[in-house]
C-alpha positions in Angstrom: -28.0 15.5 -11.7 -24.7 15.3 -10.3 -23.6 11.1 -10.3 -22.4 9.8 -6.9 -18.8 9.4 -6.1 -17.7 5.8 -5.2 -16.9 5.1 -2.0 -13.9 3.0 -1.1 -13.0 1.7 1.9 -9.7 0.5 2.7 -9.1 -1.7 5.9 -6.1 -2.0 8.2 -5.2 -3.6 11.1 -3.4 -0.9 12.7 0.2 -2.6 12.9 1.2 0.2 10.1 4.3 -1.2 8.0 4.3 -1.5 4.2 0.4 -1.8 3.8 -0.1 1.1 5.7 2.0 2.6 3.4 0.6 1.2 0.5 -3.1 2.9 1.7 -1.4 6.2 2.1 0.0 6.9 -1.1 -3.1 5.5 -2.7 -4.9 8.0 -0.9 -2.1 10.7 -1.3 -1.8 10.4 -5.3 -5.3 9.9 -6.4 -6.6 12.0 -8.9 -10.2 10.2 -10.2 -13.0 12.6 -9.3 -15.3 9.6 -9.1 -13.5 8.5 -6.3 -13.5 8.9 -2.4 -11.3 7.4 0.1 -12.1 6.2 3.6 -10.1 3.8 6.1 -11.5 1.3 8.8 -9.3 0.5 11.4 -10.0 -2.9 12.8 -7.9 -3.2 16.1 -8.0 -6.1 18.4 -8.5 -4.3 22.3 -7.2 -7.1 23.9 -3.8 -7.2 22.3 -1.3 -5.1 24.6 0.2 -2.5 22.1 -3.8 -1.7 22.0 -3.2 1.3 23.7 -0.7 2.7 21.5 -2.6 2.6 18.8 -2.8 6.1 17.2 -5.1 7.4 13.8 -2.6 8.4 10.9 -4.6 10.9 9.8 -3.8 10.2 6.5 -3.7 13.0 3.9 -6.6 11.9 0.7 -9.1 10.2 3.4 -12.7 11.4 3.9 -12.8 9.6 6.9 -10.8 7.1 9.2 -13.1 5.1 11.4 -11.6 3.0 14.3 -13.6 -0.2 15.0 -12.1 -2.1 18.1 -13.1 -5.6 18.5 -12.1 -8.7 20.7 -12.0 -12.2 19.6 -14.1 -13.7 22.3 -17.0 -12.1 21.1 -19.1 -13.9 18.8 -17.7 -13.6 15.4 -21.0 -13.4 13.6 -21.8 -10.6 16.1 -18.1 -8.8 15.5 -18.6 -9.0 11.4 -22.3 -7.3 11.4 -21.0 -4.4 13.7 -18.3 -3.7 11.3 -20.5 -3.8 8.6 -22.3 -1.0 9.5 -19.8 1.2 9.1 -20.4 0.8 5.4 -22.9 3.1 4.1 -24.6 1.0 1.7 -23.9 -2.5 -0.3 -22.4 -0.4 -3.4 -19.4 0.7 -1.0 -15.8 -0.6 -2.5 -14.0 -2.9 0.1 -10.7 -3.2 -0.2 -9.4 -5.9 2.0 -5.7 -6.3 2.8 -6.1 -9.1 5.9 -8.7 -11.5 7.2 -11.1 -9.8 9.4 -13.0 -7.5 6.2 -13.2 -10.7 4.4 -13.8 -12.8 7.2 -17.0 -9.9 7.6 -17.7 -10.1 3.8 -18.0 -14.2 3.7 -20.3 -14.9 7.2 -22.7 -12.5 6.6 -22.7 -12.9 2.8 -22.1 -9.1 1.8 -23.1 -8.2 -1.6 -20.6 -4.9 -1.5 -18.2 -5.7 -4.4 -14.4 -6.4 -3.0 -11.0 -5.9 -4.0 -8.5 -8.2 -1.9 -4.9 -7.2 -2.3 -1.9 -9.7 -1.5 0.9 -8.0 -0.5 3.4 -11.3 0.3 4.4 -14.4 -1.3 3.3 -15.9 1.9 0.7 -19.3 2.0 -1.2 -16.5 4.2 -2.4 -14.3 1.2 -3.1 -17.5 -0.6 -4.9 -18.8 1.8 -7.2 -15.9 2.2 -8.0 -15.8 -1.5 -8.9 -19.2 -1.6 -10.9 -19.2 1.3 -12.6 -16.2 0.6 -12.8 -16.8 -3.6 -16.7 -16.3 -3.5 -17.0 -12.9 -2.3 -13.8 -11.3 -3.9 -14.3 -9.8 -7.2 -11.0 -8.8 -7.8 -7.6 -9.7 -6.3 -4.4 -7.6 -6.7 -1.2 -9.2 -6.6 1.7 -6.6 -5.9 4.8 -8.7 -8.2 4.6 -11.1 -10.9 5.5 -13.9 -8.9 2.2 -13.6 -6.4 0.6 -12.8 -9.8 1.6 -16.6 -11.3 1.4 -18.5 -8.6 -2.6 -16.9 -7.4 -3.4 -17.8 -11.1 -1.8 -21.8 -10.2 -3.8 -21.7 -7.2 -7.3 -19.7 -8.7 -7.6 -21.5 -12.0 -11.1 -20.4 -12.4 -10.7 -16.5 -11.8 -7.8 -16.0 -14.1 -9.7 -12.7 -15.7 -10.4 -11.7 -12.2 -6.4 -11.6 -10.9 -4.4 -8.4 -11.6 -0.9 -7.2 -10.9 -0.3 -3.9 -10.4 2.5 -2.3 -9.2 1.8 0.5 -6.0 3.0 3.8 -5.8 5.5 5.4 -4.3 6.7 8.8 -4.1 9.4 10.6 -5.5 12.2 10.9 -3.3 15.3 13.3 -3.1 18.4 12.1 -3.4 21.3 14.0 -2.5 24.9 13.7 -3.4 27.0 11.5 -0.6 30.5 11.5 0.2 29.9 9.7 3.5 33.2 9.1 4.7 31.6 5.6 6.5 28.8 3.7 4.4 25.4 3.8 6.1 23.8 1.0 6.0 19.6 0.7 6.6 17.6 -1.7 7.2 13.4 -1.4 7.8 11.2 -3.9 8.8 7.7 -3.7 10.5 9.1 -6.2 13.0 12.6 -7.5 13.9 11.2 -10.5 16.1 9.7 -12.0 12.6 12.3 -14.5 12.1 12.2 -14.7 8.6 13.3 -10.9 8.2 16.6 -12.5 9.7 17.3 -9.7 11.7 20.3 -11.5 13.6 22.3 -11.9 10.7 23.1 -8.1 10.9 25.5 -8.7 13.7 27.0 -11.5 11.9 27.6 -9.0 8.8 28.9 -6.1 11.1 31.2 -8.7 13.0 33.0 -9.3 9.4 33.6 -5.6 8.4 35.0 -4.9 11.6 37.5 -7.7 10.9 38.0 -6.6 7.6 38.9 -2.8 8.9 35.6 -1.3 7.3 33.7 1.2 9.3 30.1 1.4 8.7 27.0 2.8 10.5 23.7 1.5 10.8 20.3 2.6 10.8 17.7 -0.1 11.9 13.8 0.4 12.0 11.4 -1.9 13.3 9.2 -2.8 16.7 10.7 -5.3 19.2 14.4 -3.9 20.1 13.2 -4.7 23.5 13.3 -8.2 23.4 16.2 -9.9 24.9 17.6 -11.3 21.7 17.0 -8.3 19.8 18.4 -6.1 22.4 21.4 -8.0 22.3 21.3 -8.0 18.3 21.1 -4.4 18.5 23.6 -3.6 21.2 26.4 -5.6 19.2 26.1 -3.2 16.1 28.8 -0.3 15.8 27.6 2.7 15.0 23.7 2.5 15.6 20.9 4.3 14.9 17.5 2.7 16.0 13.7 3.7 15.7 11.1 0.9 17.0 8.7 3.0 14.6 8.7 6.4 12.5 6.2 7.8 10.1 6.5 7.9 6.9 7.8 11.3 6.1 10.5 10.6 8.7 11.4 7.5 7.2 11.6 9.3 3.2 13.7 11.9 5.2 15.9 9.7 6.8 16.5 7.6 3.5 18.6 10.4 2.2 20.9 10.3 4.2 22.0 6.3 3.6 24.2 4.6 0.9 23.4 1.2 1.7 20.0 -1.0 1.8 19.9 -4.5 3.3 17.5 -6.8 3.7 18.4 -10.4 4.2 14.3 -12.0 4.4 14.0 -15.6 3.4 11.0 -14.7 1.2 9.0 -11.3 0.8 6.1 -10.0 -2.1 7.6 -6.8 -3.0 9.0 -4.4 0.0 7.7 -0.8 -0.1 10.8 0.0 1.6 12.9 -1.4 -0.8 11.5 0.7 -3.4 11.8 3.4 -1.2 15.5 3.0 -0.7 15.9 2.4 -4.6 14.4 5.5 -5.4 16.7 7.4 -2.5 19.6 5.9 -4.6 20.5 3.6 -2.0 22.7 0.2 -3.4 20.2 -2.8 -2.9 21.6 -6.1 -1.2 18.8 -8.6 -1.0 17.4 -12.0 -1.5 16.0 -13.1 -4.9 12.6 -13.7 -3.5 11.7 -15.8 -6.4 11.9 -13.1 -9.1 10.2 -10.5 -7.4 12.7 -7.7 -8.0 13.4 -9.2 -11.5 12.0 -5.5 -13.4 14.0 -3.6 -10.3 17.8 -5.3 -9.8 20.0 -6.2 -12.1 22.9 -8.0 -10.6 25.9 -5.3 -10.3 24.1 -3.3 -12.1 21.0 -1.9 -10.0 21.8 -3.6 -7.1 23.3 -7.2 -5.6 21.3 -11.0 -4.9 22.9 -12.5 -2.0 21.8 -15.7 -0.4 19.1 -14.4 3.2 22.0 -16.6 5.1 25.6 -15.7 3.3 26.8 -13.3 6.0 30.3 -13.7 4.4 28.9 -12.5 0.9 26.9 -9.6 2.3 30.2 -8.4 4.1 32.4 -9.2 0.8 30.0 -6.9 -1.0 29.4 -4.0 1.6 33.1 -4.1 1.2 33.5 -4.1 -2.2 31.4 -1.0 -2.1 33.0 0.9 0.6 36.4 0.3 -1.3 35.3 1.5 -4.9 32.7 4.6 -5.1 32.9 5.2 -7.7 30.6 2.1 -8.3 28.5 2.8 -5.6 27.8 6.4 -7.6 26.9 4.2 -10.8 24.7 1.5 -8.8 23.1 4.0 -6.9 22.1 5.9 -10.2 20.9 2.8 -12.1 19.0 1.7 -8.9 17.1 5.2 -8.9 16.0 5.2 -12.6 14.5 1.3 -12.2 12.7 2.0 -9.5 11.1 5.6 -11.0 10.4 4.2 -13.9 8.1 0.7 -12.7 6.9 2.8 -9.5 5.7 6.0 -10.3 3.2 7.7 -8.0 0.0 9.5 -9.9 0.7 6.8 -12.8 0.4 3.3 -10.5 -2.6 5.1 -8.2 -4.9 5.4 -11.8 -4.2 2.0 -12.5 -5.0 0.6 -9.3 -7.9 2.8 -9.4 -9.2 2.3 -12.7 -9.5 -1.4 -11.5 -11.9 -0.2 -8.5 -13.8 1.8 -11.2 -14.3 -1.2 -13.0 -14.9 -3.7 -10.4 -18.0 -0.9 -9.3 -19.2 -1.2 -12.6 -19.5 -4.8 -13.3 -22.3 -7.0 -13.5 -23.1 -8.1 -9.8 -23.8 -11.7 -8.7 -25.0 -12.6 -5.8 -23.3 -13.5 -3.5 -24.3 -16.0 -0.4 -22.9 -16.1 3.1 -20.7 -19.1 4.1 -19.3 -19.3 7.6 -15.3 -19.5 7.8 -14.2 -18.9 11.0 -15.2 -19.8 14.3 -17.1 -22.6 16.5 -20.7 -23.4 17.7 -20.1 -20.4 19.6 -20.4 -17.9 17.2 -23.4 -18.7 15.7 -25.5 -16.2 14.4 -28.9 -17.6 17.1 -26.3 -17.0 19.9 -26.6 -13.4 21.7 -22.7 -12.1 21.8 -23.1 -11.7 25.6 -23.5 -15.6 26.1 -20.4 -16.1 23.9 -18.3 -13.6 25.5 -19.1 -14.7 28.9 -18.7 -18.6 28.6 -15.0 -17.7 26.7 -13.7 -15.6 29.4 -15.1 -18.5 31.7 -13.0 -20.7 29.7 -10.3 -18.2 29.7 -10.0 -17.9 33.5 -9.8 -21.5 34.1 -7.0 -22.3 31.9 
């Protein structure tokens, strides 16, 4: 008798980023037999970029499923047509935003669930409070998510992980850029707290100063006025609103410097990224999050998200001597190989899935956590969607 794989199901939004790429390598690097991979796509139709939205095709999945939805509809309605995209209640979910749990709380699944928090953000914590009665597990991606969840969830301490995600091995070549290149990646550069506009600031310094430096920049909204203008200011500029992945691990070669000014951040998968590509890290502390990944002057450099001044004194610093940008960039490689290693994070994440499948069930009762009178589960989704757009019209 041949024993059933289990299936897991990963959920995405569709907005890509450093989730996305979090689902792709766990897909990419698994190795447990017992295990197959799917991904549901849960994309709201009546955002604009709707249109734009494009299947990954992502290399590990057996399938990826596209669910649109709209939130006018009734929300009991929306969370029992996703469900049946799930073949049965023994399907894995592994939620990484609202809408699968959302689906998993009102209709009172009894699949078992995995909910991963990917930010030090009161969003994540949030959901997992909210949500605490059907998640089985939750994956936090640093230690400090990790001890503060465990402030927060007092009672599921033996239910809260941290586990580190993989990320492949990258090539580094040897540079002798005659200008440093300097990258920075975000999903998007109108999220004010990824303080985009202090870039200018920075490049506005090393001009002064007499350093020449080029810039890559990666993320959606260049378009914007402010952004435009951001953008326009910097010497030297390379932009992409988006790239996959392979281009991005590609491009990463090429750079000496990674910056990333955020005021607060889980654990960046493109900071790893860069690590591993040997680029020097400047960054934010982030509350300890990078404490097993940068040591200061050693691995990388802690500047202050709004110390323009210190991030130009050290780009500087490192344009002036290489020969410690050769020895950071060398240190930063071997941290972030060593706590970030591809086939030996994807068993540990998945040996938690295993074992979330394999514990004793409880039940599990539906409790209603989003929405008005409106989305009632008596009320027919046509009456809902009709007397919102009514609503809609007439503001």
């Amino acid at each position: 008798m041949i024993n059933k794989k289990l299936t897991v199901f990963h959920f995405h939004n569709g907005s890509g980023g450093g989730v996305l790429s979090v689902i792709q390598n766990l897909l990419k690097y698994s190795q447990s037999k017992e295990i197959e991979n799917h991904v549901i796509y849960t994309i709201n139709r009546d955002k604009d970029n709707v249109k734009d939205f494009i299947i990954p095709k992502l290399a590990g999945a057996a399938t990826e499923q596209v669910f649109y939805y709209s939130p006018r509809w009734n929300f009991y309605f929306t969370c029992k047509q996703l469900a049946k995209l799930l073949p049965d209640k023994k399907a894995l979910i592994i939620a990484h935003d609202w809408l699968e749990l959302g689906m998993s709380s009102n209709i009172g699944l009894q699949n078992p669930v995995v909910f991963f928090l990917h930010g030090n953000y009161d969003y994540y914590y949030n959901l997992a409070k909210k949500h605490s009665n059907v998640i089985d597990n939750f994956i936090c991606i640093s230690k400090p998510i990790y001890h503060k969840l465990n402030n927060y969830l007092p009672g599921r301490k033996n239910a809260i992980l941290q586990r580190y995600f993989p990320v492949p091995q990258i090539q580094s070549i040897a540079k002798e850029n005659a200008t440093l290149n300097i990258y920075y990646c975000v999903r998007n550069l109108e999220e004010t707290g990824k303080r985009f506009l202090l870039l200018p600031q920075i490049d506005k310094l090393l001009q002064k100063a007499g350093i020449t430096v080029s810039w890559t920049v990666i993320g959606r909204g260049g378009e914007e006025l402010n952004i435009r203008q951001g953008l326009q200011s910097l010497r030297n500029l390379t932009y992409h609103s988006n790239l996959k992945n392979e281009e991005v691990l590609s491009l990463l070669a090429k750079q000496d410097v990674f910056v990333l000014p955020s005021q607060n951040e889980g654990l960046p998968v493109a900071l790893v990224e860069a690590m591993k590509a040997g680029l020097v890290p400047l960054v934010s502390n982030w509350e300890g999050a990078t404490e097993e990944l940068i040591i200061e002057g050693e691995s990388g450099f802690y500047i202050d998200w709004n110390d323009a001044e210190k991030y130009a004194a050290t780009i500087t610093l490192l344009y002036n001597n290489r020969q410690l940008l050769r020895s950071i960039s060398s240190e930063a490689i071997l941290k972030a190989e060593k706590n970030f290693d591809s086939y030996r994070n994807t068993s540990a994440i998945e040996e938690s899935f295993l074992a979330v499948a394999n514990a004793k069930k409880i039940k599990k009762y539906a409790k209603k956590v989003y929405g008005s009178r409106l989305d009632a589960r008596c009320i027919p989704n046509l009456i809902t969607t009709y007397i919102r757009n009514l609503t809609r019209k007439n503001v």
